[in-house]
DOVEX-728960 format. One record per residue (C-alpha): residue number from 1; residue in three letters; x, y, z. Coordinates in nm, 3 decimals. Layout:
<sites>
<site><i>NUM</i><aa>ALA</aa><px>X</px><py>Y</py><pz>Z</pz></site>
...
</sites>
This chain:
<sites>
<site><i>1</i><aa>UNK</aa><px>9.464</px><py>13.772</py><pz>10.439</pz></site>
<site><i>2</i><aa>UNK</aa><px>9.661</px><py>14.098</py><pz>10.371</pz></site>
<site><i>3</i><aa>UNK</aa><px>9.923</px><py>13.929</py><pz>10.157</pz></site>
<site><i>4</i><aa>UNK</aa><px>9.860</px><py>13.961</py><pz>9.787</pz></site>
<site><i>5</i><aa>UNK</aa><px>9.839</px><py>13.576</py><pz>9.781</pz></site>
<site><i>6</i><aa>UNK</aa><px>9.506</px><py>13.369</py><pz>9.603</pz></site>
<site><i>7</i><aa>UNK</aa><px>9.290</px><py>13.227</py><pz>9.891</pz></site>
<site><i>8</i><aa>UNK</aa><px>9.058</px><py>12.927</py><pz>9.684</pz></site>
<site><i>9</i><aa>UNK</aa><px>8.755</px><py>12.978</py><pz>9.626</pz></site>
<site><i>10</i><aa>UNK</aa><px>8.619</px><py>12.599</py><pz>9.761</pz></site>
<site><i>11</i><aa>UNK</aa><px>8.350</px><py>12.499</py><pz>9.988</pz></site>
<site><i>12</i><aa>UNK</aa><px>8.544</px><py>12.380</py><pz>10.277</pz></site>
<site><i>13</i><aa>UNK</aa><px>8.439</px><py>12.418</py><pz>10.623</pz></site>
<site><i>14</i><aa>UNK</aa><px>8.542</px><py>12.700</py><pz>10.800</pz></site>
<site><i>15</i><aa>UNK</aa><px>8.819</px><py>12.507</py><pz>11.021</pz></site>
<site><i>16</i><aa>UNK</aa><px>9.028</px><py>12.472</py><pz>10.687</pz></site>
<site><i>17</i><aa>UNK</aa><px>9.200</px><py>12.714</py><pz>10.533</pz></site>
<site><i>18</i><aa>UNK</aa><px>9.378</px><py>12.731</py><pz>10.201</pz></site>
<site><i>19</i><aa>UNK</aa><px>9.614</px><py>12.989</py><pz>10.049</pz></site>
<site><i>20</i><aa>UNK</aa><px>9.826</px><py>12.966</py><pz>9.691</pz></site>
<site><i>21</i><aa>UNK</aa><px>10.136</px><py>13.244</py><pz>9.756</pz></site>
<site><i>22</i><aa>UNK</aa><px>10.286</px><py>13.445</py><pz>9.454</pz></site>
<site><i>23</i><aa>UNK</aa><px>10.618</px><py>13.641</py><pz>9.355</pz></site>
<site><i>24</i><aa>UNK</aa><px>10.461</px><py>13.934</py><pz>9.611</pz></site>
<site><i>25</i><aa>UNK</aa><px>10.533</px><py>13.986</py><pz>9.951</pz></site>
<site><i>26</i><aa>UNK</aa><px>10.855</px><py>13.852</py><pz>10.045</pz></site>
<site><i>27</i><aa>UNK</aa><px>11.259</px><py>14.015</py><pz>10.062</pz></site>
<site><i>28</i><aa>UNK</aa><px>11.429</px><py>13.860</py><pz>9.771</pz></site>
<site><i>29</i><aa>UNK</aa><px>11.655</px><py>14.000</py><pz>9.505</pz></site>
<site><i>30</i><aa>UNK</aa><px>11.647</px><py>13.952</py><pz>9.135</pz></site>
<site><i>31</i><aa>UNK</aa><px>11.539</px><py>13.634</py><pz>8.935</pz></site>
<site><i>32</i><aa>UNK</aa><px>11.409</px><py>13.523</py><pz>9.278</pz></site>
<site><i>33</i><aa>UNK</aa><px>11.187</px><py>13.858</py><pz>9.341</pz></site>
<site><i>34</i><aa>UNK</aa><px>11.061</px><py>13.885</py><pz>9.560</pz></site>
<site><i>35</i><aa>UNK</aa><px>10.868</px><py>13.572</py><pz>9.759</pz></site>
<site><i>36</i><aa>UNK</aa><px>11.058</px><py>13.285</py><pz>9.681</pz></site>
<site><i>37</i><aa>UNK</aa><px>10.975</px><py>13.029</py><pz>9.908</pz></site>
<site><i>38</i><aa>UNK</aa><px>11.300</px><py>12.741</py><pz>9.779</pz></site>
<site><i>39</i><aa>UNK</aa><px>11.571</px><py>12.695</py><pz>9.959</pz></site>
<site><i>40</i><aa>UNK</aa><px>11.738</px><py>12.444</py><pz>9.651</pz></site>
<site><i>41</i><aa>UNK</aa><px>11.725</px><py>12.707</py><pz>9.371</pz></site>
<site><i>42</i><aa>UNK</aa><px>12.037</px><py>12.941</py><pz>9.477</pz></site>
<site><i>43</i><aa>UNK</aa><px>11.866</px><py>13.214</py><pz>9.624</pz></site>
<site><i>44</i><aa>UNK</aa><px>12.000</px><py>13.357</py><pz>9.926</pz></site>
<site><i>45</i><aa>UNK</aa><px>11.992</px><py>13.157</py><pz>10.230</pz></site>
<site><i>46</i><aa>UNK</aa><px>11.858</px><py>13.442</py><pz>10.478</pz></site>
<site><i>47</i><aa>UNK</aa><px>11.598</px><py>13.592</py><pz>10.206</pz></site>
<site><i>48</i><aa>UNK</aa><px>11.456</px><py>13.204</py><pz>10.170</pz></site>
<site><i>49</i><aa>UNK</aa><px>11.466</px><py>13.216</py><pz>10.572</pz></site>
<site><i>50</i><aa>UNK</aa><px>11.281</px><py>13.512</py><pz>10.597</pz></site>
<site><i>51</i><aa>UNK</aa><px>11.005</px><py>13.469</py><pz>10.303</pz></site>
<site><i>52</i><aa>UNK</aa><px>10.960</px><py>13.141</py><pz>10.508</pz></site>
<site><i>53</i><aa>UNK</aa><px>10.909</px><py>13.326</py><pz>10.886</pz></site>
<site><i>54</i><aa>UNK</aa><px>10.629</px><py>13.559</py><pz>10.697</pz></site>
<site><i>55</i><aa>UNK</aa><px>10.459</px><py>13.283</py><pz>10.550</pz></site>
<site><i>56</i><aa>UNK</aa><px>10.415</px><py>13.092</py><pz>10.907</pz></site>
<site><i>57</i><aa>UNK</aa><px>10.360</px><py>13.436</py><pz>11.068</pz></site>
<site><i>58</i><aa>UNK</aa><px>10.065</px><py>13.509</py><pz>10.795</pz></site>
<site><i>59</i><aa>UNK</aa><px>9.901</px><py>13.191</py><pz>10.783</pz></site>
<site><i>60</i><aa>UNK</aa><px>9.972</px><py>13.126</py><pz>11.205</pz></site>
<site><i>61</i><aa>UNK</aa><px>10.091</px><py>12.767</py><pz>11.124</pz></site>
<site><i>62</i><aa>UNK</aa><px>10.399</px><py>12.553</py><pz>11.052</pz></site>
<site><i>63</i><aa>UNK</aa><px>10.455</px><py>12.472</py><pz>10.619</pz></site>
<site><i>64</i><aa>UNK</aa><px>10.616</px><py>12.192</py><pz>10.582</pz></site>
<site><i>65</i><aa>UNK</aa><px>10.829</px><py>12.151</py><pz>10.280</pz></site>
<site><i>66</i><aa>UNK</aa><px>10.894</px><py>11.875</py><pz>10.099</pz></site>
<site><i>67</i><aa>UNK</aa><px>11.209</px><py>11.794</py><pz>9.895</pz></site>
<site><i>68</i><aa>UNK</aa><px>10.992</px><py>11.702</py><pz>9.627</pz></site>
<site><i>69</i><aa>UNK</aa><px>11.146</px><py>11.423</py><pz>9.404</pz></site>
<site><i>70</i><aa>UNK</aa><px>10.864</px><py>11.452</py><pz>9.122</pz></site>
<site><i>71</i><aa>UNK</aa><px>10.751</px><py>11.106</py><pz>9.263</pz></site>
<site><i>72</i><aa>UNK</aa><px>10.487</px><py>10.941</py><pz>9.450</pz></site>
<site><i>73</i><aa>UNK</aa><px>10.577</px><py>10.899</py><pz>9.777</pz></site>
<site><i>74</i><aa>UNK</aa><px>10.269</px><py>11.087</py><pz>10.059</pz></site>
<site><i>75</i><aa>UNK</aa><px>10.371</px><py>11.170</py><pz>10.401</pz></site>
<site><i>76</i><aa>UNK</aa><px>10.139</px><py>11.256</py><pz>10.715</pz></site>
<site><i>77</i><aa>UNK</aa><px>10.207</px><py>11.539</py><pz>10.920</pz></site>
<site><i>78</i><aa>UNK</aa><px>9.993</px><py>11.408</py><pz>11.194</pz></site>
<site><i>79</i><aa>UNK</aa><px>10.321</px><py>11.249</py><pz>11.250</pz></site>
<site><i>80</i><aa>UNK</aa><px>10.574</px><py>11.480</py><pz>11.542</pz></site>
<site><i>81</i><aa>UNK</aa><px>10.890</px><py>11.388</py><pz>11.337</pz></site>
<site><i>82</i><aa>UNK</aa><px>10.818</px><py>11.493</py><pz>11.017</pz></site>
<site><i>83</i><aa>UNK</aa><px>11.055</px><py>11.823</py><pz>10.936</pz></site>
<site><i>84</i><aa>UNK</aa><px>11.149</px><py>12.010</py><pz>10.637</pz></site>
<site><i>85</i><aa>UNK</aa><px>11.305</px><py>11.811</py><pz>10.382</pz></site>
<site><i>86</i><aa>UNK</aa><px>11.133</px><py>11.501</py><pz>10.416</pz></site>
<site><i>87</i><aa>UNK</aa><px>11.158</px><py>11.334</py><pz>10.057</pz></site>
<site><i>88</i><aa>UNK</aa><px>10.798</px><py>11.334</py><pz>9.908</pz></site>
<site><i>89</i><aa>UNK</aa><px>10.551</px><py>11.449</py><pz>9.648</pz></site>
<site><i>90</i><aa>UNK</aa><px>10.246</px><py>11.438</py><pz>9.875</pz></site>
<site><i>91</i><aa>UNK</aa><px>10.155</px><py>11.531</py><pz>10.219</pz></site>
<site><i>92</i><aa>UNK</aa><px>9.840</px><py>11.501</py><pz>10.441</pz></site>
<site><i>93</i><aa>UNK</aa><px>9.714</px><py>11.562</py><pz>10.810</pz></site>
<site><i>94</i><aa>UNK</aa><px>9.415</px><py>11.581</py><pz>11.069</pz></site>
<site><i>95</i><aa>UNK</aa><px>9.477</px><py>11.746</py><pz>11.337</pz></site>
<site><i>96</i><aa>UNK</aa><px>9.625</px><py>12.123</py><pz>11.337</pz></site>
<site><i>97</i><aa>UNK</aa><px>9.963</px><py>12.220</py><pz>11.390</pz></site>
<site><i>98</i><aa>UNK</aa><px>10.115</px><py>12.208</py><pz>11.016</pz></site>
<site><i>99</i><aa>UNK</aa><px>10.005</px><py>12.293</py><pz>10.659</pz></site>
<site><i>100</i><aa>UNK</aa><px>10.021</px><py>12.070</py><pz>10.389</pz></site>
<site><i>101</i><aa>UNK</aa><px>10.299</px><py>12.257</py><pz>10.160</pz></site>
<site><i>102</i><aa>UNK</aa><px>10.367</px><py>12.207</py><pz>9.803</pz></site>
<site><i>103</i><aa>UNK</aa><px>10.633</px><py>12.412</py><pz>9.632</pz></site>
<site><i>104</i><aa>UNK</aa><px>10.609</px><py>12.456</py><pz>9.246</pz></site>
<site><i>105</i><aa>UNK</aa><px>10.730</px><py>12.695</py><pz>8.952</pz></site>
<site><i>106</i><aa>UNK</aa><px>10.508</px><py>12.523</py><pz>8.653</pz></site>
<site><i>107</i><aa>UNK</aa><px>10.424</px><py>12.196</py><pz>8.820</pz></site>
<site><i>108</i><aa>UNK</aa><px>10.076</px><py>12.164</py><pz>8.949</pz></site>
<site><i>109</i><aa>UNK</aa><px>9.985</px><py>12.180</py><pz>9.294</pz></site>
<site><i>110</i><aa>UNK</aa><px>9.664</px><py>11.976</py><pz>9.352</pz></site>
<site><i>111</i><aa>UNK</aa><px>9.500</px><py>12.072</py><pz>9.744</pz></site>
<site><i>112</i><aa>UNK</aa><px>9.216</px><py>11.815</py><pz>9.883</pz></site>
<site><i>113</i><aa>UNK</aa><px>8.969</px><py>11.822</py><pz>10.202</pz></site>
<site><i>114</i><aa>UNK</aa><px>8.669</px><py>11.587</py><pz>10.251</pz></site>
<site><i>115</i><aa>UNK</aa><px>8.316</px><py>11.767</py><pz>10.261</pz></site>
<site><i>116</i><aa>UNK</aa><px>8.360</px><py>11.737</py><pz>10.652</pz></site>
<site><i>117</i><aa>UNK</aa><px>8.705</px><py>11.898</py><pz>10.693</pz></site>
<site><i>118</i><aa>UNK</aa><px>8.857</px><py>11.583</py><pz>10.864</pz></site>
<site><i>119</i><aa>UNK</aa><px>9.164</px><py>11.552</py><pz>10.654</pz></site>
<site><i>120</i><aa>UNK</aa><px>9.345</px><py>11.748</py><pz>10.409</pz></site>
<site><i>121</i><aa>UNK</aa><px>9.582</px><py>11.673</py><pz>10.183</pz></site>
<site><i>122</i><aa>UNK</aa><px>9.852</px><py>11.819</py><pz>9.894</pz></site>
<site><i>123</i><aa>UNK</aa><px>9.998</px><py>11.698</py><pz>9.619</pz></site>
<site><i>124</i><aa>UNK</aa><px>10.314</px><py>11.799</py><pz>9.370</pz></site>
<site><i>125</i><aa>UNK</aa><px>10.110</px><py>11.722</py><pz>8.979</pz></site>
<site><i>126</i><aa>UNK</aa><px>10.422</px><py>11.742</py><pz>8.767</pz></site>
<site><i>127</i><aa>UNK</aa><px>10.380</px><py>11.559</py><pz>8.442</pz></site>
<site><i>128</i><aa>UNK</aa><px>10.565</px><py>11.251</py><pz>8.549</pz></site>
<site><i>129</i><aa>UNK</aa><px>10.411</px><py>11.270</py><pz>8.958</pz></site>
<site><i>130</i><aa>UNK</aa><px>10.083</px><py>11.297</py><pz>8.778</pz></site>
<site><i>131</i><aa>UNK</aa><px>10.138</px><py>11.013</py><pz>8.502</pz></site>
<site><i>132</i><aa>UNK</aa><px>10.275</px><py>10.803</py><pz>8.843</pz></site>
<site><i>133</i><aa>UNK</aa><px>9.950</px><py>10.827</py><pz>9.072</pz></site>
<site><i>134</i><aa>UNK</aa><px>10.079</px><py>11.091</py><pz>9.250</pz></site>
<site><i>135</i><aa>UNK</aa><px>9.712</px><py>11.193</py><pz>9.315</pz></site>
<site><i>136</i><aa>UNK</aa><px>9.575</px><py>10.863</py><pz>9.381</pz></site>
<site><i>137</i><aa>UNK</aa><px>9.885</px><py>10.791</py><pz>9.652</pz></site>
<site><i>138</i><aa>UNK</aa><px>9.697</px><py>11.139</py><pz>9.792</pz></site>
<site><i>139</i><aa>UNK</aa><px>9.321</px><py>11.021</py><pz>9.762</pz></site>
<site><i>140</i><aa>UNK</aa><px>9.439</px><py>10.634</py><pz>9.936</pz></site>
<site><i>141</i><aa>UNK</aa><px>9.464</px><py>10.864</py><pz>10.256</pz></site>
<site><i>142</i><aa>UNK</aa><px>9.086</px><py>10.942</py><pz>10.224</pz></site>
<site><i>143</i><aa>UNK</aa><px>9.003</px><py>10.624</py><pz>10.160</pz></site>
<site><i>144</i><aa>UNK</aa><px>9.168</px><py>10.495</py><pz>10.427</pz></site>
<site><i>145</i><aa>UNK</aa><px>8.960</px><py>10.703</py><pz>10.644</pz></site>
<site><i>146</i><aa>UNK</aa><px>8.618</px><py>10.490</py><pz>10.474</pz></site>
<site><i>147</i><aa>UNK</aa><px>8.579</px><py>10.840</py><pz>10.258</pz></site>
<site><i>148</i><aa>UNK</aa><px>8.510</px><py>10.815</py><pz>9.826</pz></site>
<site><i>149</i><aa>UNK</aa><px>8.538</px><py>11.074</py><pz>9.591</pz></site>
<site><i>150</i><aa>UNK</aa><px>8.203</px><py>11.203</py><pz>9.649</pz></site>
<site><i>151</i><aa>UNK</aa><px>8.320</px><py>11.279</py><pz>9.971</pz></site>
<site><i>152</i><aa>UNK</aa><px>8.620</px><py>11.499</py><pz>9.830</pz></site>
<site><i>153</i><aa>UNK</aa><px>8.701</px><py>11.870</py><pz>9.693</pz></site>
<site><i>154</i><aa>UNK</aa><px>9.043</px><py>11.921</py><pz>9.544</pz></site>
<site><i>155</i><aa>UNK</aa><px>9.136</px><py>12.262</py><pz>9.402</pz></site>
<site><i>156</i><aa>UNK</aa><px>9.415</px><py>12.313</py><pz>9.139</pz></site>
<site><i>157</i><aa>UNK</aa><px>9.647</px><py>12.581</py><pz>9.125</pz></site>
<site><i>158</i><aa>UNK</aa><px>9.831</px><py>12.767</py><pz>8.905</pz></site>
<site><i>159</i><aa>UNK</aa><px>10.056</px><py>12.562</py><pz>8.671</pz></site>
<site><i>160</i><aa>UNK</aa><px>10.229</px><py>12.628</py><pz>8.287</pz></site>
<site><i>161</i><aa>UNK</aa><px>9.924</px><py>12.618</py><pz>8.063</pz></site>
<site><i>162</i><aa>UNK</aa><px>9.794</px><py>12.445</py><pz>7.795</pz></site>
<site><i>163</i><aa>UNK</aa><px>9.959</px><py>12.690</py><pz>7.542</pz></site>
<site><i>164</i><aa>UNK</aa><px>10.260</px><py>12.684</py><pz>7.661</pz></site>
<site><i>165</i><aa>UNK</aa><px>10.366</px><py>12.316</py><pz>7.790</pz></site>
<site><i>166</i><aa>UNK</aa><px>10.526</px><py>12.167</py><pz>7.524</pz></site>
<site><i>167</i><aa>UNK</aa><px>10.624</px><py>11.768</py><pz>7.573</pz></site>
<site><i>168</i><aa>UNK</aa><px>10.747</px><py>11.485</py><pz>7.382</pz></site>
<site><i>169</i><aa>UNK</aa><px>10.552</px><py>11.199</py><pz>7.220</pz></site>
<site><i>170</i><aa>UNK</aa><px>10.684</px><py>10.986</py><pz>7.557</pz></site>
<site><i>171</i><aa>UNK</aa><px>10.473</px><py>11.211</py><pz>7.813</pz></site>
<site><i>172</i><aa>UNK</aa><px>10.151</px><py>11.180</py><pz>7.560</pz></site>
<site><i>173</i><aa>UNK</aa><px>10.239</px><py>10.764</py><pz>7.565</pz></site>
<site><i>174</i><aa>UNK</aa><px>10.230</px><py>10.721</py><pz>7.947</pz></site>
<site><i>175</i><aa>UNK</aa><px>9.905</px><py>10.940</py><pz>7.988</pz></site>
<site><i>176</i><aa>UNK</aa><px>9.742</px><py>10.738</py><pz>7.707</pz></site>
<site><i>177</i><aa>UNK</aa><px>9.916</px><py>10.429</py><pz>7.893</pz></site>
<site><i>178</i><aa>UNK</aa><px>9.670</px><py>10.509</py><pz>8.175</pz></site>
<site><i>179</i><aa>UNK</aa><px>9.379</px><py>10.610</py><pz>7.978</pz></site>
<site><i>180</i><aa>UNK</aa><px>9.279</px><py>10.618</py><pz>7.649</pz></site>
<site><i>181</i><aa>UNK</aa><px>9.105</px><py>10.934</py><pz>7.693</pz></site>
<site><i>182</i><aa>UNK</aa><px>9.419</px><py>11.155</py><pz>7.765</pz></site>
<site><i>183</i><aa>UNK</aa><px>9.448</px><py>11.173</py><pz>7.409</pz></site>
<site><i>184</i><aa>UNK</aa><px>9.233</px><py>11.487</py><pz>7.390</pz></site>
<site><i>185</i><aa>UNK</aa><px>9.406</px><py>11.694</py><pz>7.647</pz></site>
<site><i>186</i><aa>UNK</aa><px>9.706</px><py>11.703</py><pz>7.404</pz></site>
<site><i>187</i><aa>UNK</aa><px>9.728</px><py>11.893</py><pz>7.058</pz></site>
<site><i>188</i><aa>UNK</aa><px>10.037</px><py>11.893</py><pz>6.819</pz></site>
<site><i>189</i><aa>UNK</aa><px>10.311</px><py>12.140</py><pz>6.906</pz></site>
<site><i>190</i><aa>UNK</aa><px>10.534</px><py>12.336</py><pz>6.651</pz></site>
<site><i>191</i><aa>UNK</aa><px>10.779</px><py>12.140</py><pz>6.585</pz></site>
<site><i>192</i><aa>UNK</aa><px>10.694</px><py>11.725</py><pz>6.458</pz></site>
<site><i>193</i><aa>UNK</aa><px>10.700</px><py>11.481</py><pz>6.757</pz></site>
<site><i>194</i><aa>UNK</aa><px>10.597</px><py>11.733</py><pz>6.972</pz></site>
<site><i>195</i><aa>UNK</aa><px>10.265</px><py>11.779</py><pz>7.175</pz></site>
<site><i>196</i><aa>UNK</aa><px>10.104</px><py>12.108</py><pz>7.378</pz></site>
<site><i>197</i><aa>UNK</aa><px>9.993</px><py>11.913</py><pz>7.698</pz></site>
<site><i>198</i><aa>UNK</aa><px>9.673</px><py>12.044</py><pz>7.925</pz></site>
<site><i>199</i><aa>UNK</aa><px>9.770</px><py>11.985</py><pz>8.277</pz></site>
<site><i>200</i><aa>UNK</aa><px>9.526</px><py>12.033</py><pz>8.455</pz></site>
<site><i>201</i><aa>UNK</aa><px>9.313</px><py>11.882</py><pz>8.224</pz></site>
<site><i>202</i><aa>UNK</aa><px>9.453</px><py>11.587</py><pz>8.246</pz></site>
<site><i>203</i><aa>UNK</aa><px>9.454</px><py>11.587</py><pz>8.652</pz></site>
<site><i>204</i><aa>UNK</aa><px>9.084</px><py>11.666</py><pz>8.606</pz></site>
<site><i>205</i><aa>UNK</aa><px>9.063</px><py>11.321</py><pz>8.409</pz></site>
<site><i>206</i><aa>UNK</aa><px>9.240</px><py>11.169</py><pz>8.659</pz></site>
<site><i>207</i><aa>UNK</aa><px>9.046</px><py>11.307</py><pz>8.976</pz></site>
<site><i>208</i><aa>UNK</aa><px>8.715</px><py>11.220</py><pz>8.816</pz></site>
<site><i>209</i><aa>UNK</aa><px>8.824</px><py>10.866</py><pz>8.739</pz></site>
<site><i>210</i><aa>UNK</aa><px>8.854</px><py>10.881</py><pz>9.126</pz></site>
<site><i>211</i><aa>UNK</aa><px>8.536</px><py>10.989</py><pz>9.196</pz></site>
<site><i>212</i><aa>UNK</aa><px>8.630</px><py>11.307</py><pz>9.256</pz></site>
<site><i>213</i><aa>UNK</aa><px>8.345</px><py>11.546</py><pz>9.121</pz></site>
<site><i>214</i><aa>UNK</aa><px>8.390</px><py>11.846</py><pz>9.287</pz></site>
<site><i>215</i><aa>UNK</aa><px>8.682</px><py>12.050</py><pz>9.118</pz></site>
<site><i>216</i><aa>UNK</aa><px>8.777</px><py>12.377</py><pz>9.177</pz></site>
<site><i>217</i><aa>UNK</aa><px>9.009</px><py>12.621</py><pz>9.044</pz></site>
<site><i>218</i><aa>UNK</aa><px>9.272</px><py>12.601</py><pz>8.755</pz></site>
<site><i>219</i><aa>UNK</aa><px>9.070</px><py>12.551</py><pz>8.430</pz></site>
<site><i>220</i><aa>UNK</aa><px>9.375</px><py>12.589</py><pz>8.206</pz></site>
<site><i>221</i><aa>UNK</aa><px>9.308</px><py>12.936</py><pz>8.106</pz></site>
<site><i>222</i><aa>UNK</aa><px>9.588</px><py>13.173</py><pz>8.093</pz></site>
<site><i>223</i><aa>UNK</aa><px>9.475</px><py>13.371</py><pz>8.362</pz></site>
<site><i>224</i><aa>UNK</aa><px>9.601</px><py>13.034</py><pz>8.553</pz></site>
<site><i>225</i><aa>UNK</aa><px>9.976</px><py>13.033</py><pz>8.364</pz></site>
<site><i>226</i><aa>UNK</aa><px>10.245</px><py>13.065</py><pz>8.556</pz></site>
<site><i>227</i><aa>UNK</aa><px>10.455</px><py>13.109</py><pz>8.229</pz></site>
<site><i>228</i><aa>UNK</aa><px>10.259</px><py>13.352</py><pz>8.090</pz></site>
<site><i>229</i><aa>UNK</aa><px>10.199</px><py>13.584</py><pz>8.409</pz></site>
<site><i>230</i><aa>UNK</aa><px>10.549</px><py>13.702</py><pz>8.528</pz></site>
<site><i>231</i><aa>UNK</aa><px>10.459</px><py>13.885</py><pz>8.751</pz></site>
<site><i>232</i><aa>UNK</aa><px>10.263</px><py>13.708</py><pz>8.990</pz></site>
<site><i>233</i><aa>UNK</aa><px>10.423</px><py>13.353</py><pz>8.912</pz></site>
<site><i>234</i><aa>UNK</aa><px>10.758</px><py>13.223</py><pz>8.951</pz></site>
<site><i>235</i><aa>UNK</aa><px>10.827</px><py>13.013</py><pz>8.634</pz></site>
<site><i>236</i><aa>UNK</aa><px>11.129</px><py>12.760</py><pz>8.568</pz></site>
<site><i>237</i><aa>UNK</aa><px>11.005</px><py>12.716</py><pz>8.234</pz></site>
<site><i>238</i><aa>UNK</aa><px>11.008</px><py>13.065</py><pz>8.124</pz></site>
<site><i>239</i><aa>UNK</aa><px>11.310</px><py>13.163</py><pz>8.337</pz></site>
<site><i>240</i><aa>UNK</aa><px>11.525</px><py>12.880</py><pz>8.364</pz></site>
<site><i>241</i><aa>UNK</aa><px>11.663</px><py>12.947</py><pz>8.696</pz></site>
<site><i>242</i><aa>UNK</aa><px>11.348</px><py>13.039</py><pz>8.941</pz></site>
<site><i>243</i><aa>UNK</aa><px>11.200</px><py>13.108</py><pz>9.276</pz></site>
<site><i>244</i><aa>UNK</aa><px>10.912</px><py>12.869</py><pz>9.443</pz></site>
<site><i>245</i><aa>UNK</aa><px>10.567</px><py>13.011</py><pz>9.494</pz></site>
<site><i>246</i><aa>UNK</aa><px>10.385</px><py>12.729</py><pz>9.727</pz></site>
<site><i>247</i><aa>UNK</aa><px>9.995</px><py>12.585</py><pz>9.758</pz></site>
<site><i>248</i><aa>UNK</aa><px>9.905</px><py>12.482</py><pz>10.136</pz></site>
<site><i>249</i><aa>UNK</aa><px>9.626</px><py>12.372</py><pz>10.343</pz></site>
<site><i>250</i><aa>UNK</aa><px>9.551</px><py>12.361</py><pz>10.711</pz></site>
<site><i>251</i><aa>UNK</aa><px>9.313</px><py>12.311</py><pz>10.947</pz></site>
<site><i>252</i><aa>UNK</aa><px>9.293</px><py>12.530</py><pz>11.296</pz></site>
</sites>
């Protein structure tokens, strides 16, 4: 792909494809520079418009995009009606025609595919989505299908790190809630009562308890920060007021 985007580095079949975009590549100004792919962040309508256009005309499919509500809720795109905007944290399909979009700027966009390339699926990992099920809604569409985890590959994306995601005592309670376990992906922050959270970490935990074995991508090194790499990340965190880099996956 020409773009300057990340292309995973999964074993999919070839009939799936997989791309995470970044900051490069795109028309707008400022804070947003310059691909910012959110059209609910104040950016400029017609520079959202047109990052969009090139991202369809470089992948040769339709994104989808979510208003993502840092919930639960999965959609499937196998279905003709589903547009932009449709209020959801997950999304899924299996037959061409639309890419499974996730817009983030720290959150953690989780992709999936089953070892035959039948369905694939995407997932918005924010703390609370994740704490939620947001990635077991998103595996209950494999299932569904007769599939387990050992017939899955997910790949995580770039997210805030482990260094720099600090969270309050509630977010280590409703991941310890869960599982007991959690407990280690957190270590105490600066300040008393708070924690440094490990998000993907903790999405590992939860894929494995799945099933889910084979893992690829974000290993919470800072090479995978979107906080600490302004450049190629968009980062509401850092920046306060930011653009939206997105995750998809397709199949032709």
């Amino acid at each position: 792909m020409a773009q300057p985007w990340l292309v995973p580095d999964w074993p999919v079949p070839a009939h799936v494809r997989a791309v995470c975009t970044t900051r490069e590549g795109g028309v707008s100004q400022g804070r947003y520079a310059s691909f910012n792919l959110g059209d609910h962040v104040g950016d400029d309508p017609a520079h959202v418009a047109a990052n969009r256009a090139r991202l369809r005309e470089a992948i040769g499919t339709r994104p989808v995009f979510l208003q993502q509500v840092h919930g639960t809720g999965l959609v499937s795109l196998d279905a003709p009606d589903v547009v932009d905007g449709t209020a959801a944290d997950a999304c899924t399909a299996t037959v061409p025609g639309a890419a499974c979009t996730i817009m983030v700027a720290d959150c953690l966009p989780v992709l999936f595919c089953d070892t035959a390339g039948h369905r694939v699926a995407a997932a918005h990992a924010g703390w609370r989505g994740l704490a939620g099920g947001v990635l077991e809604q998103a595996f209950r569409a494999f299932q569904d299908d007769g599939q387990s985890g050992s017939d899955v590959i997910a790949w995580l994306g770039p997210c805030i790190g482990p260094s720099a995601f600090e969270v309050g005592a509630e977010v280590k309670a409703a991941f310890e809630a869960h599982a007991l376990e959690a407990a280690g992906c957190f270590r105490p922050g600066a300040a008393p009562g708070k924690w440094l959270a490990d998000l993907p970490a903790l999405a590992r935990q939860r894929l494995r308890a799945l099933g889910i074995d084979r893992i690829h991508g974000n290993d919470g090194g800072d090479a995978w920060c979107t906080v600490r790499n302004a450049s190629g990340f968009f980062s509401h965190r850092r920046d306060g007021v930011s653009g939206r880099f997105a995750a998809l996956v397709w199949k032709v």
